[in-house]
C-alpha positions as CSV (number, residue, x, y, z in Angstrom):
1,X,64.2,89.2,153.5
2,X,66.7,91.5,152.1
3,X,66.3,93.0,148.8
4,X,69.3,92.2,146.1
5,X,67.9,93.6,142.9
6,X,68.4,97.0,143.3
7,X,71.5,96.8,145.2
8,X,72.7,94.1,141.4
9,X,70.8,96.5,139.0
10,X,73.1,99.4,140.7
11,X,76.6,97.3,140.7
12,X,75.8,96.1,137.1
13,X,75.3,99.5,135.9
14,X,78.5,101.0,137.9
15,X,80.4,97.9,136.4
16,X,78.9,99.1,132.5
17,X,79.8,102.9,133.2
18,X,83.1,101.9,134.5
19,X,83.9,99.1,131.6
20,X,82.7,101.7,129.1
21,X,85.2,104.3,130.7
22,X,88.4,101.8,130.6
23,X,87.1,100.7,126.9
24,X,87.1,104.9,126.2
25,X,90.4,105.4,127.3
26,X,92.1,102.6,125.8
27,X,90.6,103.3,122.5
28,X,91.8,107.0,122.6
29,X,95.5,105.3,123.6
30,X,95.4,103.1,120.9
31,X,94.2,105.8,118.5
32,X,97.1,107.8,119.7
33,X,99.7,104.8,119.1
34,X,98.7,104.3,115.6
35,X,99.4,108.0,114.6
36,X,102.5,108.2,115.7
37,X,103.1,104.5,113.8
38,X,101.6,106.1,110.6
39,X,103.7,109.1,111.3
40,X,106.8,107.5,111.4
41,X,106.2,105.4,108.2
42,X,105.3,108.5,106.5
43,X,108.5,110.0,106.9
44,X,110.2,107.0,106.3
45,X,108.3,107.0,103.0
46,X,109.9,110.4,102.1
47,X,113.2,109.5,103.3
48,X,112.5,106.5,101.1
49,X,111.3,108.5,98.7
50,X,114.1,110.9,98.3
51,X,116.5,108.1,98.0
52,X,115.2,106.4,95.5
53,X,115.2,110.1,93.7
54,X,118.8,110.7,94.6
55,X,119.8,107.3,93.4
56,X,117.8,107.7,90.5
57,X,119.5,110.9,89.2
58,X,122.8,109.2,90.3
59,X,121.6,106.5,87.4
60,X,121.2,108.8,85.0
61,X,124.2,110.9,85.4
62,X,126.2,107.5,85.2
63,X,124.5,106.8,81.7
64,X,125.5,110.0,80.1
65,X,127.5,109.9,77.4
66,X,129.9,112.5,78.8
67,X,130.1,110.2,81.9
68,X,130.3,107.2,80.2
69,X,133.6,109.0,78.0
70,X,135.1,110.0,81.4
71,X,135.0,106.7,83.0
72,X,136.5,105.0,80.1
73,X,139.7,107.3,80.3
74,X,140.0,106.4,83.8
75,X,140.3,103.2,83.4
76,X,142.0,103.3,80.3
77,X,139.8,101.1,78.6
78,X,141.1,102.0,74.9
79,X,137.4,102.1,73.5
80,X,136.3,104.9,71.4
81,X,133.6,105.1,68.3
82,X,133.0,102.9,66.5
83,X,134.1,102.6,63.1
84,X,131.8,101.8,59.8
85,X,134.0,98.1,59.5
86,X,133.1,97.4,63.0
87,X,129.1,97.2,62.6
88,X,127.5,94.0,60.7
89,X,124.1,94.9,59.8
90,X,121.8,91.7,59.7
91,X,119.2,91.2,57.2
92,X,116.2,89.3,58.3
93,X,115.2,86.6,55.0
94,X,111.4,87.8,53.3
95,X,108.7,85.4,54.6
96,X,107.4,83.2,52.2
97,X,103.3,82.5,51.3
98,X,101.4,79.9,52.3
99,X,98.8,78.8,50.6
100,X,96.0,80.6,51.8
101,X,97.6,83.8,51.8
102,X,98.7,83.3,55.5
103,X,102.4,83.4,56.2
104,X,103.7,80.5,58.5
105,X,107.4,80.8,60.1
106,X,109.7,78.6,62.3
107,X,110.8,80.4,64.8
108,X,112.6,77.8,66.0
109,X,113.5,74.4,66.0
110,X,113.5,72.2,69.1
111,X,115.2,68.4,68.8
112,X,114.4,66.2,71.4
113,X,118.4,64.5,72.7
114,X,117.5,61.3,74.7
């Protein structure tokens, strides 16, 4: 009779040691794929970065008053200061006490159109 068990203990172990080695190296592959991904988002992240800065400054310098003055003579828009007549200042009514000493206002009033 022919003895198997050494001959499956020592094909089981070759088939571990060799399973083990093709796990290794396709770890270490997969390790190396996912740096360079991370590496390329990272610089996309500056390039996103720095043109969201550029834009950003772009913004501002389009708000600036002396901007703002140069693009209206452009486009000959005809606006300029404005003029004391030309501002309505608003005055908000005093609240008035309820009893209690707590102040209750309307802010608004809703009506119900059916």
């Amino acid at each position: 009779m022919i003895r198997f068990a050494p001959a499956l203990k020592a094909a089981f172990l070759c088939l571990v040691i060799t399973g083990s080695a093709v796990g290794y190296v396709w770890q270490k592959g997969e390790i190396e794929h996912l740096g360079q991904v991370k590496h390329q988002r990272e610089l996309r992240l500056q390039q996103l970065a720095r043109n969201n800065q550029r834009l950003t400054d772009q913004i501002a310098i389009l708000h600036s008053p002396v901007m703002l003055d140069q693009r209206v003579k452009e486009l000959n828009l005809g606006l300029g200061p404005l003029v004391p007549g030309q501002v309505v200042r608003l005055v908000e009514p005093a609240e008035p006490s309820a009893p209690g000493g707590r102040a209750e206002r309307q802010l608004a009033l809703r009506t119900d159109e059916n």
